[in-house]
N, C-alpha and C positions, 0 to 999 in steps of 0.2 A: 482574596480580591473581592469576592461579593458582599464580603459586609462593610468594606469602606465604600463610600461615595465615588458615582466615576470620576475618574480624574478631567482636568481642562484639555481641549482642542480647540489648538489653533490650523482653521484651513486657509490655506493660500491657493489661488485659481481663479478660474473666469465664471462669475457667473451670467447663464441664459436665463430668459422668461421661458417655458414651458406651456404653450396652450392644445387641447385635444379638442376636437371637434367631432363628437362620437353618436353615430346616427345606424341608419340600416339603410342597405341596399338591396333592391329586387328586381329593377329593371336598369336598362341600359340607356342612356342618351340618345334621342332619335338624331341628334346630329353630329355625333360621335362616337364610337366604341368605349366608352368609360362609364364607368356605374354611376348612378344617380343616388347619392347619398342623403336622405332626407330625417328631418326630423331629429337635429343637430342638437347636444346639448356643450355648452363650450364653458370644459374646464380648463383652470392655470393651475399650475405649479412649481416653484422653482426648479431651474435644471444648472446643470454642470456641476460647478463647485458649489454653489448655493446646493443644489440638491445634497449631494453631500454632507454638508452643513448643517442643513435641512434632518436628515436623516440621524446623524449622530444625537444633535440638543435630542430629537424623537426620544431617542436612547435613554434621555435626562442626563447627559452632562453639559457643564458649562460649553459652549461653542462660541470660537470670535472667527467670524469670517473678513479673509483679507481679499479686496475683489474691486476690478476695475468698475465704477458704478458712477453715473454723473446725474441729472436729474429730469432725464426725458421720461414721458408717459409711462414708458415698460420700468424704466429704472424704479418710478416710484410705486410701481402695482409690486414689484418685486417686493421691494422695502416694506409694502406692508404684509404680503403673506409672511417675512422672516420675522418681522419685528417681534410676535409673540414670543418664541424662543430663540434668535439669534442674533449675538450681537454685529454690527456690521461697522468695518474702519474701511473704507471707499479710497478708494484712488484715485487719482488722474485720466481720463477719459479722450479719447479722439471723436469720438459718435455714442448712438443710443446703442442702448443695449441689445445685444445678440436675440432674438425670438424665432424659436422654432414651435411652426403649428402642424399637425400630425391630422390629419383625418383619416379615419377610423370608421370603418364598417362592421358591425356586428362583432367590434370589438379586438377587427384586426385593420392592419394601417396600410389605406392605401394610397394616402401620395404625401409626404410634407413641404413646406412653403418656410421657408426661411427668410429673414429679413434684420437688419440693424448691421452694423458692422463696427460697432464702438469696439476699442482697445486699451487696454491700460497703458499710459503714456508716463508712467514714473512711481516713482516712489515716494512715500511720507515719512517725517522723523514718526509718527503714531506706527506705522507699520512695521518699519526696524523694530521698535522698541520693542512691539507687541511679539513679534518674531523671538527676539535676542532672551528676551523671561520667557517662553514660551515650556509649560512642563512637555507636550509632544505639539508638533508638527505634521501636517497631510497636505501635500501637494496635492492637489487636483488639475490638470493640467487640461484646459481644452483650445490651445493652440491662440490665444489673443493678447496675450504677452505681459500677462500679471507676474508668474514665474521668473521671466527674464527680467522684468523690474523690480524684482528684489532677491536676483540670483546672486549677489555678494553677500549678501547678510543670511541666508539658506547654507550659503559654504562654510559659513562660519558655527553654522549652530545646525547639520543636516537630518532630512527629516525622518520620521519613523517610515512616515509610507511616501511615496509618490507614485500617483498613478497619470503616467506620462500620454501624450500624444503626438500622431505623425505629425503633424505641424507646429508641435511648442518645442520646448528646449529637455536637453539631452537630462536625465537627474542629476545631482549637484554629488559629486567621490561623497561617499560614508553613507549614503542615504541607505539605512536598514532595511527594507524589504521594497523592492519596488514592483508594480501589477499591470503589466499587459495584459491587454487579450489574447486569446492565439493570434490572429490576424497582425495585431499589431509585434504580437512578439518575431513573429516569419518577417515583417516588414524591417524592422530595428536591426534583424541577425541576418537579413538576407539570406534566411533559410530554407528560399521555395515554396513549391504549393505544399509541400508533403505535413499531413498533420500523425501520421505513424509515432507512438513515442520515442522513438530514437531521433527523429527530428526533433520535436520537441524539446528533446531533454538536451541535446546539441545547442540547439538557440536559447533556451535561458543558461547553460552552462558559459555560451562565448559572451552572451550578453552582463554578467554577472563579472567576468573579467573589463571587459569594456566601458562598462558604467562605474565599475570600480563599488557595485554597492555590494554590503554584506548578503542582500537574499532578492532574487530575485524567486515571483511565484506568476507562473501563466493561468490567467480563469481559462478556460475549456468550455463554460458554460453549462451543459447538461451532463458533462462528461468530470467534471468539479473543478481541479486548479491543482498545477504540479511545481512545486517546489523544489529550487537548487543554489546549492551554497554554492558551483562550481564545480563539484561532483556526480556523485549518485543522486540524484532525482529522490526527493517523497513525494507521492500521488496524494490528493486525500478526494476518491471519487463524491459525489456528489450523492446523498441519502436517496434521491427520486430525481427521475426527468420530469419537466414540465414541457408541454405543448406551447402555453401561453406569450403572452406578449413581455420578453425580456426589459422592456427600454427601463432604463436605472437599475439593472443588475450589478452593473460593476463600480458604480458609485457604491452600493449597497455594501460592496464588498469591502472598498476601499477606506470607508467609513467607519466597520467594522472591524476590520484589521487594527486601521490606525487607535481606535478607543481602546483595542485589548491591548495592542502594547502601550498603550498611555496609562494603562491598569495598571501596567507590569508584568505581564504574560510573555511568556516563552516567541519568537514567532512561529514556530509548528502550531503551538496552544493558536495565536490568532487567526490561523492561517485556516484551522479545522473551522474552530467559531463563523468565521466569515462565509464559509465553504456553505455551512449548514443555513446561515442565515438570508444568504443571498439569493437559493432553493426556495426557501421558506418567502421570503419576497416578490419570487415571481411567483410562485404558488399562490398568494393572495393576491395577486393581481398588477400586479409590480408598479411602476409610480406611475399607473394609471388609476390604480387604487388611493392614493395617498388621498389623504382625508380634508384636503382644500377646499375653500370654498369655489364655487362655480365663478365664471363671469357677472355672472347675474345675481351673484349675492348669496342665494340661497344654497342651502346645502345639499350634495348632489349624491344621490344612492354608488357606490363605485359598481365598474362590471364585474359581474358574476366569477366566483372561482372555478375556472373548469377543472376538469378529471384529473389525477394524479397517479400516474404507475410509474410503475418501479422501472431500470433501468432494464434493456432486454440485450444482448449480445448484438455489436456493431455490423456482425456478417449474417447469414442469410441460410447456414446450417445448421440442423436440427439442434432443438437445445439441447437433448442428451444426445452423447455417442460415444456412450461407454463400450470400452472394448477390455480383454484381457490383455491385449498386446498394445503396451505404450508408443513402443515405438510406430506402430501400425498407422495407430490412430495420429500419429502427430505426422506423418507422410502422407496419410488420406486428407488430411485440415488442411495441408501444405497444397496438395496438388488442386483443391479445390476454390483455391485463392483463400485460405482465412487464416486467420491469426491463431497459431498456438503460443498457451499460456502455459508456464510450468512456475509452480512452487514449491519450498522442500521447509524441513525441520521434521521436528521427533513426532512431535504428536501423540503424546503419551498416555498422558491427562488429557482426553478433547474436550474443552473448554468452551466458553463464549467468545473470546479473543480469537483462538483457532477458525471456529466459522464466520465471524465476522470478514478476519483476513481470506481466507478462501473464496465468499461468496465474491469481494470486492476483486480478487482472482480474476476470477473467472467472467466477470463483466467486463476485462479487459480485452477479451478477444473472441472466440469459435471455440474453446475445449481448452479446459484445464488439468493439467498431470501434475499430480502431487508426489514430487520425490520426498522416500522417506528413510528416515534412515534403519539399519538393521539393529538387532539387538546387542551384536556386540560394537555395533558402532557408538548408539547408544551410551552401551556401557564404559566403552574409554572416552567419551566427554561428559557424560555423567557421573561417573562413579558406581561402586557397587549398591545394590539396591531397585540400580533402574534399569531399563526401563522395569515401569509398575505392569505395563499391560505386556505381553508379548508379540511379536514382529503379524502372528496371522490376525490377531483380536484388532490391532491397531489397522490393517489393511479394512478387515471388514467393516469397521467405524467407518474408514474416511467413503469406504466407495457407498456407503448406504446416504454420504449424505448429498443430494442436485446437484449442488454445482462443483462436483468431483465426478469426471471423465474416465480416469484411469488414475492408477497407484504402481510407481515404479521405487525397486528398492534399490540402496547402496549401502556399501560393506565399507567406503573409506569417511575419512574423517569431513571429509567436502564432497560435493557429486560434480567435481569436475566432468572423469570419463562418463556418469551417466548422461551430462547435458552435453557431451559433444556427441553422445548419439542419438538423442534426444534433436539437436536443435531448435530449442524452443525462440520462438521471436522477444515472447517476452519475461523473463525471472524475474519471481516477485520474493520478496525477503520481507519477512514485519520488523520491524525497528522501531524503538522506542523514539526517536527522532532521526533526522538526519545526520548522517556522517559516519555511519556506522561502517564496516567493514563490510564490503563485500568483494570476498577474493576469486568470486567467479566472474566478475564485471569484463576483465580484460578477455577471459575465454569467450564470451559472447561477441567480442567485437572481432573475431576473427569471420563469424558468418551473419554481421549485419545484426546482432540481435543487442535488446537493451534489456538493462539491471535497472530495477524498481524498489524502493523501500513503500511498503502502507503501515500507516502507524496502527502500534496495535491499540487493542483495547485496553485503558490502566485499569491494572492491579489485577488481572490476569497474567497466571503462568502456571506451567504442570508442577512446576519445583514448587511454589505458593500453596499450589492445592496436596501437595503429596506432604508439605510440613505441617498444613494445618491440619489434613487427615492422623499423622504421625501425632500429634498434638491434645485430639481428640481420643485419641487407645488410649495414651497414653492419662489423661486426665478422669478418663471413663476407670482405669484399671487400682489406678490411687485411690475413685471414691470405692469400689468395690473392696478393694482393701481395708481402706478406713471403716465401712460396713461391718467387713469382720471382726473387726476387733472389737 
């Protein structure tokens, strides 16, 4: 994929004017309790599906934006921030365009002003058409009824991504991956306040039959974006938290998504890509940063990047609490309200893949138990030969490395009986994508607990390194031979 050209993107959606009004505040209004924001520098930038739009051509591919747009003031400040890289087929209109203005203190947002109330009022034979040849599709949906006026001709040809909203239309049966936020996805699934991943993975699971689409993926935000065909959940945690100001996160994402599968990518493949990108977005400043020209013409320094750390455990227990007794520690986590986290496999070869999967573990909750399995266990799903290391070498690997709590072993071919004494909240399994078997899922749902896939890292595995090691005697022995002769 990266040495052809991106492929075309067609978005369909509403686009906003975007303005910030970004200043500092030190004192308080003597006639009111609200801060005095002074020294205002007022940028635009496209928002909604324009942003989107926006963001993708960024990319460098072709982008035609399909968008309720008529030709008042905002309509046309729009049209020219797009005009450099996006083509724009305009709709039918009720009013001026959507504007939302955000003022901004020291770079965080303290009240926004909205205004216009245009809506797309039909559709065009340019817009079908553009649709109907379309190599992919991205619904951008922010509830003003672009979607709905060309939701026949969507049914007919559905689209890679749609990233829907509580006030537009439902996605269109076939639609390939579709992206709520949590917020929105709890709203859509009527799944409560609870964001625990067994909620979670419950609401894109029903919403995924509901919508009738092939994938639906929840952004989580600092937490990354969980993934489900209907079944087992893929997680793909988020590389760093950011502090910063998210606004165009999930456009960023949706943008993203939509250009990989128009590449041709897997969606797990788009779904990581996005995950990383979108991190990456708000980290530099997210579409406050975007590189627009000011109000006023001139080009405007964006705000500053702040700090970047790494993700730290949701509860409020010491970060290690390694103990010898698994079970102990997974009753102690329990009784102190946190999340225990358990994962299992050989661990033979400890690998890159191995502690990639692990650390991402363990960010899931308060304490990670790593079930492993024994040597003859090992050895009846491996064969003979394996395991390479043996049952005590492989325990002291895992507990030497952070974010490994405890190391519990099992003699059967699954750790059924270990995780029902165990009760872990959450089992994590690496899988090469979704859909993989996991036959301990239903044992969890006896005490409230949820099965997780995290992808692993490609072209890691013990079996890989233990052929290619076999590979190496082996080639090393032939030249030593050839030597002697």
């Amino acid at each position: 994929m990266s040495e052809r050209a991106p492929a075309p993107l067609i978005v369909v959606g509403d686009a906003l004017l975007d303005r910030d009004l970004a200043g500092t505040a030190d004192r308080l209004a003597p006639d009111a309790p609200v801060p005095v924001v002074a020294d205002c520098v007022e940028r635009l930038r496209p928002g909604g599906a324009a942003l989107a739009a926006y963001l993708a051509a960024r990319d460098g591919r072709p982008v035609t934006l399909i968008t309720g747009l008529g030709d008042d003031a905002a309509a046309r400040r729009l049209r020219r921030l797009l005009e450099p890289r996006v083509r724009v087929i305009a709709l039918p209109v009720t009013g001026p365009l959507p504007e939302k203005t955000r003022l901004l203190a020291q770079h965080r947002p303290v009240a926004r002003v909205d205004r216009g109330d245009g809506r797309a009022a039909g559709a065009t034979d340019a817009a079908r058409a553009a649709i109907r040849s379309a190599h992919a599709v991205l619904v951008s949906d922010y509830g003003r009824g672009a979607a709905d006026a060309l939701r026949d001709v969507l049914a007919e040809r559905p689209p890679e991504v749609w990233d829907p909203h509580p006030r537009g239309a439902v996605p269109v049966p076939g639609t390939r991956l579709v992206t709520p936020a949590e917020k929105e996805a709890r709203l859509f699934a009527d799944g409560g306040p609870g964001d625990d991943l067994r909620t979670l993975s419950r609401g894109a699971a029903a919403l995924v039959r509901a919508w009738r689409a092939a994938a639906v993926v929840v952004t989580l935000g600092p937490r990354g974006a969980l993934l489900s065909y209907g079944d087992n959940p893929l997680l793909f945690p988020a590389p760093a938290a950011h502090p910063g100001d998210p606004c165009g996160a999930g456009d960023r994402f949706a943008a993203t998504a939509a250009g990989r599968l128009a590449d041709g990518a897997l969606v797990e493949e788009a779904v990581a890509r996005a995950v990383a990108t979108a991190t990456e977005f708000v980290t530099a400043g997210a579409a406050g940063a975007i590189g627009c020209e000011p109000a006023g013409g001139t080009a405007d320094r964006p705000p500053p990047r702040a700090h970047v750390r790494v993700h730290d455990p949701r509860g409020t227990l010491p970060a290690r609490l390694g103990t010898d007794d698994p079970r102990a520690l997974a009753e102690r986590v329990r009784a102190a309200g946190g999340t225990v986290v358990a994962a299992g496999g050989c661990f033979d070869l400890l690998h890159a893949g191995h502690v990639g999967l692990l650390e991402e573990a363990r960010r899931l909750g308060d304490c990670l138990v790593v079930c492993v399995n024994s040597d003859t266990s090992v050895r009846r799903r491996k064969g003979d030969g394996r395991p390479v290391n043996p049952l005590a070498d492989r325990i002291r690997v895992l507990k030497a490395l952070a974010c490994v709590d405890a190391v519990a072993v099992f003699d059967e071919d699954t750790p059924e009986r270990l995780l029902a004494r165990l009760r872990p909240d959450v089992w994590v399994k690496g899988g090469d994508y979704a859909g993989a078997d996991l036959p301990e899922a239903a044992l969890l749902e006896e005490w409230g607990g949820q099965a997780v896939l995290l992808p692993y890292l490609d072209g890691r595995s013990s079996t890989r390194l233990a052929a290619r090691a076999a590979a190496a005697v082996a080639a090393a022995r032939e030249a030593e031979a050839g030597g002697a002769r």
